[in-house]
VEXPADREN-752372 format. One record per residue (C-alpha): residue in one letter; residue number from 0; x, y negated, z. Coordinates in nm, 3 decimals. Example, Ala and Ser with C-alpha at 12.3 -4.5 7.8 and 13.67 -1.06 7.14 Angstrom:
2
A|0|1.230|0.450|0.780
S|1|1.367|0.106|0.714
% end
This chain:
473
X|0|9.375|-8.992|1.558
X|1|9.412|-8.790|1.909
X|2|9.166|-8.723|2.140
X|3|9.352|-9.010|2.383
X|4|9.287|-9.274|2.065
X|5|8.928|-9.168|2.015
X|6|8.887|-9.231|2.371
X|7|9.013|-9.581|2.414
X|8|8.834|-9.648|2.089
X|9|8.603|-9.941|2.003
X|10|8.320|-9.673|2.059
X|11|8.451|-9.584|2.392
X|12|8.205|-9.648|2.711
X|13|8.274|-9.948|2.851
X|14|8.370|-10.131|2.572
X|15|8.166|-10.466|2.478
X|16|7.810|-10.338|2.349
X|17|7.871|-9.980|2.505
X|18|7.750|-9.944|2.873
X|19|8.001|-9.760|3.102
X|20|7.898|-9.379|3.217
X|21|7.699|-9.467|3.547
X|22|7.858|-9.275|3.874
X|23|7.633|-8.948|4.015
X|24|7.423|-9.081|4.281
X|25|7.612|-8.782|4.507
X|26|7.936|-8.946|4.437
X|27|7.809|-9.276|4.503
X|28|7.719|-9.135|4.887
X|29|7.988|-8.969|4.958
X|30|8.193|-9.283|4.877
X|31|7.935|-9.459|5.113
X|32|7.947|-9.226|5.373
X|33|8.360|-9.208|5.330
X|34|8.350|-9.624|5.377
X|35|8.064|-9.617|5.688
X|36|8.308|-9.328|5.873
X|37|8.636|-9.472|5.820
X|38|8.466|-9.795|5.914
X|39|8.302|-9.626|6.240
X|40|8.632|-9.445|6.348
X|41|8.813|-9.815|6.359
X|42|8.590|-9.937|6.574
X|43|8.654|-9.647|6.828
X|44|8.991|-9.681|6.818
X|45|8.968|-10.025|6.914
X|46|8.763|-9.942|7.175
X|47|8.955|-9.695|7.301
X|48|9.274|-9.911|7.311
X|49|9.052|-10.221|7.480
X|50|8.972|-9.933|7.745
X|51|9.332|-9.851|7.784
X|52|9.342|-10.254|7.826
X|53|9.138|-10.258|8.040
X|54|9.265|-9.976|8.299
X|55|9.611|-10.141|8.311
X|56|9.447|-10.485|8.431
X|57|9.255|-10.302|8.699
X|58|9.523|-10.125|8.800
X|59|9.729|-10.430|8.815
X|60|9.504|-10.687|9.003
X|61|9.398|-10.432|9.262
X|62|9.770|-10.372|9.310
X|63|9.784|-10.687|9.322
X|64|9.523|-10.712|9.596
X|65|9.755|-10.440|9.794
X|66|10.008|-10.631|9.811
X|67|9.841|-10.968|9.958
X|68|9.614|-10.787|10.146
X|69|9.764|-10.889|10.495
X|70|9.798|-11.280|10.414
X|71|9.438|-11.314|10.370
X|72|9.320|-11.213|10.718
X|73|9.393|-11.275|11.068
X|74|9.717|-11.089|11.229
X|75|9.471|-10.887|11.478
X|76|9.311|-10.666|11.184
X|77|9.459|-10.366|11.088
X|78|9.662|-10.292|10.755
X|79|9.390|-10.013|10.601
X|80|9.111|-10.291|10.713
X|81|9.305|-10.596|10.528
X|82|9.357|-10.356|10.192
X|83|8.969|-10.254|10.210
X|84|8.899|-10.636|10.264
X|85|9.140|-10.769|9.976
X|86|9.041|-10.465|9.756
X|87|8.639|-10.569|9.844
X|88|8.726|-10.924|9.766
X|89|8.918|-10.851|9.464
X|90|8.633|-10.569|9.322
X|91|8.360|-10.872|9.385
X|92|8.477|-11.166|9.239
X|93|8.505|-10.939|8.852
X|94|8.215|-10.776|8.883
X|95|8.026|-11.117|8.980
X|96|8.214|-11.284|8.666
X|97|8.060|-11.011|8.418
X|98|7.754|-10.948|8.625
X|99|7.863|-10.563|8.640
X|100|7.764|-10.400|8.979
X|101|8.054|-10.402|9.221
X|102|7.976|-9.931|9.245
X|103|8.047|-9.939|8.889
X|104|8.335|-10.170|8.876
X|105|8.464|-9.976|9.144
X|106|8.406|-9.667|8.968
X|107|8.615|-9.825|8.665
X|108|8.928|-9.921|8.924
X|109|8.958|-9.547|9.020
X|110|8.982|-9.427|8.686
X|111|9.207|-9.722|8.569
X|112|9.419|-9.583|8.883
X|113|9.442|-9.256|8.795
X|114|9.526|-9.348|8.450
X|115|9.781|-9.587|8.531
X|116|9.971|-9.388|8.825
X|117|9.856|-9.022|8.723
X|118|9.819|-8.974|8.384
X|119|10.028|-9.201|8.191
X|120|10.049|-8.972|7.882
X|121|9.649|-8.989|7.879
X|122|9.684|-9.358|7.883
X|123|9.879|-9.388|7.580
X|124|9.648|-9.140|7.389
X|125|9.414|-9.381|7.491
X|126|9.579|-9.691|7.375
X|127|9.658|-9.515|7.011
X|128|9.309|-9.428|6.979
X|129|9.359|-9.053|6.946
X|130|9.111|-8.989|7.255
X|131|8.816|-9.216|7.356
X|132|8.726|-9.366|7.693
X|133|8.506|-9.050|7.743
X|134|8.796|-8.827|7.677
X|135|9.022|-8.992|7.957
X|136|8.744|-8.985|8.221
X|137|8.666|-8.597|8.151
X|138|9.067|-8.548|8.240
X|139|9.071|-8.829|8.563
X|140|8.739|-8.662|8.763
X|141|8.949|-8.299|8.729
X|142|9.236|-8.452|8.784
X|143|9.166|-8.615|9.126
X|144|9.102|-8.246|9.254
X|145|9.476|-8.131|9.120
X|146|9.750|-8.145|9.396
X|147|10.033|-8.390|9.236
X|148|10.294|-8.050|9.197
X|149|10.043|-7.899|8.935
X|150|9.935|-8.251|8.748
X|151|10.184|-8.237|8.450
X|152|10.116|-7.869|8.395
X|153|9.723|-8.016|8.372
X|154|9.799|-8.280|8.146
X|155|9.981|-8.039|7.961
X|156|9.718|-7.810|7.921
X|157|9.399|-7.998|7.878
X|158|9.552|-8.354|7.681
X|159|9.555|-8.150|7.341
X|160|9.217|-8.022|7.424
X|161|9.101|-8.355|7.439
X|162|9.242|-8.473|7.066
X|163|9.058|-8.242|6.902
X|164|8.731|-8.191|7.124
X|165|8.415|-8.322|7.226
X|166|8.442|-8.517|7.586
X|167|8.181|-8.260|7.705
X|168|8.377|-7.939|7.559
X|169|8.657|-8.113|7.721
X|170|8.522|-8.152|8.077
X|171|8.412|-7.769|8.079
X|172|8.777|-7.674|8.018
X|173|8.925|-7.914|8.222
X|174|8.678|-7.780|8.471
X|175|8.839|-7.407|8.434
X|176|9.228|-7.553|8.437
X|177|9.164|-7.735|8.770
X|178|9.020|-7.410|8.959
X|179|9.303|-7.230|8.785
X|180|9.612|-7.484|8.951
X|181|9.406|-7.540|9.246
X|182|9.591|-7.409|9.556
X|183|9.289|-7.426|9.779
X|184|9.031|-7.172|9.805
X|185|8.740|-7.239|9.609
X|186|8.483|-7.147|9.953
X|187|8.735|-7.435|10.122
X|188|8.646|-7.675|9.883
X|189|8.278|-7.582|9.858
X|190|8.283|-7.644|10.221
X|191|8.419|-7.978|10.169
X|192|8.144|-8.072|9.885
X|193|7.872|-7.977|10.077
X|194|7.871|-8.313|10.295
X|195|7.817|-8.491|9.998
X|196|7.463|-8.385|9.933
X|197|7.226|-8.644|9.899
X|198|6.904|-8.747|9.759
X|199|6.865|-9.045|9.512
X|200|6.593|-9.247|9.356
X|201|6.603|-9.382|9.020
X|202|6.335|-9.659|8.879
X|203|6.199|-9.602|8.523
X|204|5.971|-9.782|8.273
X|205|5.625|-9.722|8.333
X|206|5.574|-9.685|8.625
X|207|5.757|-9.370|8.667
X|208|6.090|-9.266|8.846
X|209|6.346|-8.995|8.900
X|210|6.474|-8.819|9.180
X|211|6.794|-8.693|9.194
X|212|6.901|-8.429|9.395
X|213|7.265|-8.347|9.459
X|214|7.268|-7.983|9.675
X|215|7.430|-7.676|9.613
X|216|7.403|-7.473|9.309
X|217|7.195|-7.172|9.501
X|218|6.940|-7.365|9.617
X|219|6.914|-7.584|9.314
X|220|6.892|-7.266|9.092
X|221|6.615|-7.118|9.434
X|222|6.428|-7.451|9.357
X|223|6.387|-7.458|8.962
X|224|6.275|-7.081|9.033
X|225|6.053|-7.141|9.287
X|226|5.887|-7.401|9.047
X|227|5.883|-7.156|8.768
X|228|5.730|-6.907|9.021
X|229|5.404|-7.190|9.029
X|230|5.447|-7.329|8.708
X|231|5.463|-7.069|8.484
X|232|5.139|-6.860|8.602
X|233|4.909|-7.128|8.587
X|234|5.069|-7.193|8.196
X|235|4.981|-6.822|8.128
X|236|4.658|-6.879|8.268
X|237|4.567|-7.122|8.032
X|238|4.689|-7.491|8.203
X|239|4.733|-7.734|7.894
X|240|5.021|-7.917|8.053
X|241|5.394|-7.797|7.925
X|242|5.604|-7.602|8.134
X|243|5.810|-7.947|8.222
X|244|5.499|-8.124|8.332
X|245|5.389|-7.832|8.546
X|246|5.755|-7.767|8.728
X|247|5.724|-8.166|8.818
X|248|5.383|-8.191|8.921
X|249|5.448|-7.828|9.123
X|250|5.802|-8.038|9.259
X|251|5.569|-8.321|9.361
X|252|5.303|-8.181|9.512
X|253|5.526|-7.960|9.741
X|254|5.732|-8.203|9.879
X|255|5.489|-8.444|9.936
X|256|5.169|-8.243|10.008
X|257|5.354|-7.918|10.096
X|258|5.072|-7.782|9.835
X|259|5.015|-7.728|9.450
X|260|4.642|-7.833|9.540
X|261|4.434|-8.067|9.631
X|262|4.212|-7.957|9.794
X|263|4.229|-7.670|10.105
X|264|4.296|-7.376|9.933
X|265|4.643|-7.422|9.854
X|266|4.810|-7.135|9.699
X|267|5.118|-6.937|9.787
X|268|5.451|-7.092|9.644
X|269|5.609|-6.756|9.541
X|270|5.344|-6.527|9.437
X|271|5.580|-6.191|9.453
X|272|5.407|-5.956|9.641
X|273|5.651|-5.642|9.627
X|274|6.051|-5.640|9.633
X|275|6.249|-5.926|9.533
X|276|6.273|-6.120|9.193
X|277|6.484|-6.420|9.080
X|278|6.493|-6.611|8.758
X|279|6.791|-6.698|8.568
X|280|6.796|-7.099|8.515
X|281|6.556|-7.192|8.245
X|282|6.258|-7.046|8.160
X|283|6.069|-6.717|8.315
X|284|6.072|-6.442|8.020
X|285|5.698|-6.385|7.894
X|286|5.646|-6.065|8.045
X|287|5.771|-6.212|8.372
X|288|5.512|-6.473|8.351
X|289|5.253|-6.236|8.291
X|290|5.359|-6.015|8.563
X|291|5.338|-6.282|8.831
X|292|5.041|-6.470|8.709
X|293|4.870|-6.087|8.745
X|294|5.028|-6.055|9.131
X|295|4.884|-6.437|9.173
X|296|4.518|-6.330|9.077
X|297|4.557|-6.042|9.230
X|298|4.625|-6.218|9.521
X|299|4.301|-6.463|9.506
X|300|4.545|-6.719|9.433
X|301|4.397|-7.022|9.204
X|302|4.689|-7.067|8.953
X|303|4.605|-7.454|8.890
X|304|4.817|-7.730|9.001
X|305|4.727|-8.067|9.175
X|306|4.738|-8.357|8.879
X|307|4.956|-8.645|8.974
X|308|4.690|-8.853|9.090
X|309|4.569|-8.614|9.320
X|310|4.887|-8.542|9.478
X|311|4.924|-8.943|9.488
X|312|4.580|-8.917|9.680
X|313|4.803|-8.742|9.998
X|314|5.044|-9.053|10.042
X|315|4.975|-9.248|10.340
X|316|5.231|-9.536|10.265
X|317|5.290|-9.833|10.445
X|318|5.280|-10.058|10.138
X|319|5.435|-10.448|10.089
X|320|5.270|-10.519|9.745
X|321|5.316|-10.872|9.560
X|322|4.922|-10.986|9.429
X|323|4.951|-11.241|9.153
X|324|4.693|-11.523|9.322
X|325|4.499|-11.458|8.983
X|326|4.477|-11.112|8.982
X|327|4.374|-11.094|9.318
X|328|4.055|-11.354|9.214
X|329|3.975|-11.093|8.914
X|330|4.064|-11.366|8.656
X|331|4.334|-11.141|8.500
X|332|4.452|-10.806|8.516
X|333|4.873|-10.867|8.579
X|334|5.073|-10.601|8.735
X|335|5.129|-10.587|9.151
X|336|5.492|-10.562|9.240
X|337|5.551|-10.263|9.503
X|338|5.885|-10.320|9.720
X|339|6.158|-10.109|9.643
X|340|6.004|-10.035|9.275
X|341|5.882|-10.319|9.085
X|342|5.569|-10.328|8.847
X|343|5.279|-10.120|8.907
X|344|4.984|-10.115|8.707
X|345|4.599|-10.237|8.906
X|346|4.491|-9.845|8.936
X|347|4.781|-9.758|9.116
X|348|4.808|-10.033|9.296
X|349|4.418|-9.983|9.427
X|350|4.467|-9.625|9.519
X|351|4.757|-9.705|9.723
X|352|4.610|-10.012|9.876
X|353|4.260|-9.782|9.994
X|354|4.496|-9.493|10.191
X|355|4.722|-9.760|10.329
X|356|4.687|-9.759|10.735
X|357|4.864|-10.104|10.695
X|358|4.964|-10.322|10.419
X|359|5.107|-10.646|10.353
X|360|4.981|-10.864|10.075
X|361|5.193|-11.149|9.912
X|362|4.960|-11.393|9.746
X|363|5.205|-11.556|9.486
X|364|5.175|-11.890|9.292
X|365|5.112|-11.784|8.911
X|366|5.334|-12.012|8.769
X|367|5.645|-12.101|9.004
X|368|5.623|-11.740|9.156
X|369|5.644|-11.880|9.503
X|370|5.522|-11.722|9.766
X|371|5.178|-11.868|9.901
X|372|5.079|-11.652|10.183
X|373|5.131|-11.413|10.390
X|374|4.936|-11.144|10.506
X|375|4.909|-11.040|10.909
X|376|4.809|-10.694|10.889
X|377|5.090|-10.505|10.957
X|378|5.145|-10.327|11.257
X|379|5.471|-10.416|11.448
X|380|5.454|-10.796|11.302
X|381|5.818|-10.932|11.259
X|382|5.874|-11.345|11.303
X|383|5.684|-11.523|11.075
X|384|6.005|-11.680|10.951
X|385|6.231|-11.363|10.913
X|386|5.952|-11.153|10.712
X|387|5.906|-11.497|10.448
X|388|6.255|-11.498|10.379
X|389|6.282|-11.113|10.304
X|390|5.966|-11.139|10.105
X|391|6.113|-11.451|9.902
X|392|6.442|-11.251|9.899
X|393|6.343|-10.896|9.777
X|394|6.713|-10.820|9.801
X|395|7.056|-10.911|9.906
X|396|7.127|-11.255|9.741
X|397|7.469|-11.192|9.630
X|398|7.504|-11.209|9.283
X|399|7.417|-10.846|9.138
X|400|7.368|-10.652|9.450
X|401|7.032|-10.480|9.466
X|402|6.978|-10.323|9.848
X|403|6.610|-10.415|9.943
X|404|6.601|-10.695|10.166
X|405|6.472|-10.479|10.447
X|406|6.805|-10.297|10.444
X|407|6.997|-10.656|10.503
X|408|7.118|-10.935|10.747
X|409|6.928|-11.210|10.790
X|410|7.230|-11.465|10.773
X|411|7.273|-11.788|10.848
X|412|7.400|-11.979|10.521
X|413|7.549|-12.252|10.769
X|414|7.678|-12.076|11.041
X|415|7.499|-12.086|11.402
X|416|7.867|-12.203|11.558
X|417|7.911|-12.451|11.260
X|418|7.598|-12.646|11.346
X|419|7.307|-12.415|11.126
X|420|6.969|-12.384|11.232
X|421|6.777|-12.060|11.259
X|422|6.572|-12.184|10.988
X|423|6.394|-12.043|10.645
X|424|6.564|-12.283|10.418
X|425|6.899|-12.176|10.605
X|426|6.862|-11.795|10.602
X|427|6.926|-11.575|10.304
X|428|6.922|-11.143|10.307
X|429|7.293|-11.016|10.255
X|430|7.358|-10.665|10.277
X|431|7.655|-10.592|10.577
X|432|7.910|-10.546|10.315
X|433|7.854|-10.868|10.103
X|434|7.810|-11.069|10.505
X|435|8.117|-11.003|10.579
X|436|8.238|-11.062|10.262
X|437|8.097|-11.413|10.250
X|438|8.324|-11.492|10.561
X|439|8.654|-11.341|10.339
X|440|8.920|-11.643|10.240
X|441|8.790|-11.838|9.893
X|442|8.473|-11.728|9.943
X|443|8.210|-11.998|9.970
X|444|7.781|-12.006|9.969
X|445|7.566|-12.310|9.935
X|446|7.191|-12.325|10.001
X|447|6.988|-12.506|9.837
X|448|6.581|-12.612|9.845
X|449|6.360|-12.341|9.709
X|450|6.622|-12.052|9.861
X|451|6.899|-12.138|9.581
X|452|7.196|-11.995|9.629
X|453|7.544|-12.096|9.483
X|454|7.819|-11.856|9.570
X|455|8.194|-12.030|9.497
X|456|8.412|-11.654|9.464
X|457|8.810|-11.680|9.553
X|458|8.884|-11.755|9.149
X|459|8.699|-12.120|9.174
X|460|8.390|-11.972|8.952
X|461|8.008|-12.088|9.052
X|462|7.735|-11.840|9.028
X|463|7.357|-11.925|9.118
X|464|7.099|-11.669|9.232
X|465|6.795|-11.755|9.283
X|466|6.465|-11.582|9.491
X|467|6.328|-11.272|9.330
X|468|5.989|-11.380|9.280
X|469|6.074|-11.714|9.145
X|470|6.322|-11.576|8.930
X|471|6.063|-11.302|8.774
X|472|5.692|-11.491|8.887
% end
């Protein structure tokens, strides 16, 4: 009998009455985690080609748009005015259909663009699924910056970068390739960058909220140092709060108090007393710390930072605050609604409310959400009519835009020429962009009782919006 026979014998696991040799619980994983990856890099290659999909479309119906542009408006407006109009029109009507914001669908059509007309060989990698959607756009914001004579020797370059590293690794070298093949000086550019500087504001959960702050990389570096100059002294000293907590409160508290106290001894911003000293980004070393925080007390300087609350104590807002009609009798304890923000919880709401020189309150109906009354405290008073509708409003009424309503038209659903009264139940806030965009061929608004809107967009679809505070109560 051979070993092979002895094997396959009666005896043999797996044979009736002999159970089979049970796999290693190691093997068993690894075939799991073999099945879950393969599994996992399908589904991002189908992905990636649906993104490759989805740039040609773009790329086609806003050519598309181009190329109509001058049939849809009136002979007296320009050819660059009829391509933003059709290209506005065109932008609208998709991101209305998959409720996308029109700044992000436009966001998409540039990259599709540069795809389709710049980077073709990127777009195939795309559509074969041998770079993701994260990949592309690394390669399409450098590539914007390349002058079209040193493009291909980009592509070139950075493409086989991008099949076999992460988007982020890919972006830094793109990054290095584009100031490489760049003709223009990099001060020229700079120069050019600068005028996009800009502050924005983010809303969170929680009552909390970022600000962003787009400026050049000196001062940005001169501000987290400047922070670190406050923050990290009163950590050495002894301040429970981490060094995150103190560089916001310290960011705070300057720029709205122009103090890291609250109360009159504020102390100085950067403590150096001798020569000159600068932080690398991140973190102060130790014996940095401790050498300013000595300087500070040496100084007299209190190293303790205002608390939130106290640096909230120094705003002197004009505040528009929605009051739930029940929460304003006591009988519940339901978040206020602050314009331009959203929820905010009954403390905050009473602190701003008590430093307020004016405020308007919104008494709201608790279950329909409309708006009951008005307050008349304000100074500088609008029309009774005009300040209902932006309170009923909150924003621009076009489906997905989000400017505040203070920032919009009041327009006339049925135009004044066309017979429409200057009336509350024929006025609606539109931002200027989606007013004139209302008045664009195929485009078509309805208003109904309660403030409903319908808006009919160029491709026969019907979407309804309907007033903020009935829509959320």
């Amino acid at each position: 009998m051979t070993e092979n026979d002895a094997i396959q014998g009666p005896e043999a696991p797996g044979a009736q009455g002999v159970p089979a040799q049970q796999a290693h619980p190691s093997d068993v994983f690894a075939d799991r985690i073999a099945s879950f990856t393969d599994r996992f890099v399908g589904l991002a290659r189908r992905r990636a080609a649906l993104d490759a999909e989805e740039a040609r479309l773009l790329a086609e119906a806003f050519s598309y748009a181009d190329a109509t542009a001058s049939a849809l408006v009136s002979s007296g407006t320009t050819s660059t005015d009829a391509r933003d109009l059709a290209r506005r029109s065109m932008c609208a009507s998709l991101a209305i259909a998959t409720r996308m914001s029109e700044p992000t669908l436009q966001a998409r059509v540039g990259d599709a663009e540069a795809l389709v007309h710049d980077a073709p060989t990127v777009l195939e990698a795309l559509a074969q699924g041998t770079i993701s959607g994260g990949h592309a756009r690394a390669i399409t914001d450098q590539l914007r910056d390349v002058p079209a004579e040193g493009r291909s020797v980009f592509l070139e370059q950075v493409l086989p970068v991008a099949t076999r590293s992460t988007a982020a690794r890919l972006r830094q070298r793109a990054r290095v390739v584009r100031e490489r093949l760049h003709p223009e000086s990099f001060t020229a550019r700079r120069a050019r960058s600068i005028t996009d500087r800009r502050v924005e504001l983010e809303a969170a959960a929680d009552g909390m909220a970022w600000v962003h702050l787009f400026t050049t990389a000196p001062l940005a570096h001169a501000i987290r140092n400047r922070l670190d100059a406050v923050a990290v002294p009163a950590r050495v000293a002894g301040d429970t709060r981490a060094l995150a907590q103190l560089r916001a409160d310290a960011f705070a508290s300057l720029a709205v108090a122009g103090t890291v106290q609250d109360d009159a001894g504020p102390i100085p911003v950067d403590p150096e007393t001798t020569g000159t000293f600068t932080w690398l980004p991140g973190s102060a070393p130790l014996d940095d710390a401790a050498r300013i925080a000595e300087e500070a007390a040496a100084a007299g300087a209190d190293p303790l930072l205002a608390e939130p609350v106290g640096i909230e104590a120094r705003i002197r807002a004009t505040v528009q605050m929605t009051v739930p009609a029940l929460s304003a009798l006591g009988v519940t304890d339901e978040p206020g609604e602050l314009d331009g923000y959203g929820p905010i919880d009954p403390d905050t709401a009473a602190r701003l409310a008590v430093t307020a020189p004016s405020m308007t309150r919104i008494l709201t109906q608790p279950e329909t959400g409309a708006v009951l009354s008005v307050g008349r405290g304000q100074y500088r008073v609008p029309a009774d009519f005009a300040r209902a509708v932006r309170l009923r409003d909150t924003t621009c009424r076009a489906p997905g835009c989000g400017r505040a309503a203070r920032s919009c038209d009041l327009d006339h659903s049925v135009a004044w020429q066309d017979g429409g009264s200057t009336a509350i139940d024929n006025l609606a806030c539109l931002c200027r962009h989606h007013h004139w965009l209302k008045h664009l061929p195929g485009w078509n608004l309805e208003h109904h009782p309660g403030g409903v809107l319908t808006w009919t967009t160029p491709d026969g679809r019907r979407h309804e919006t309907r007033p903020e505070l009935a829509e959320t109560g």
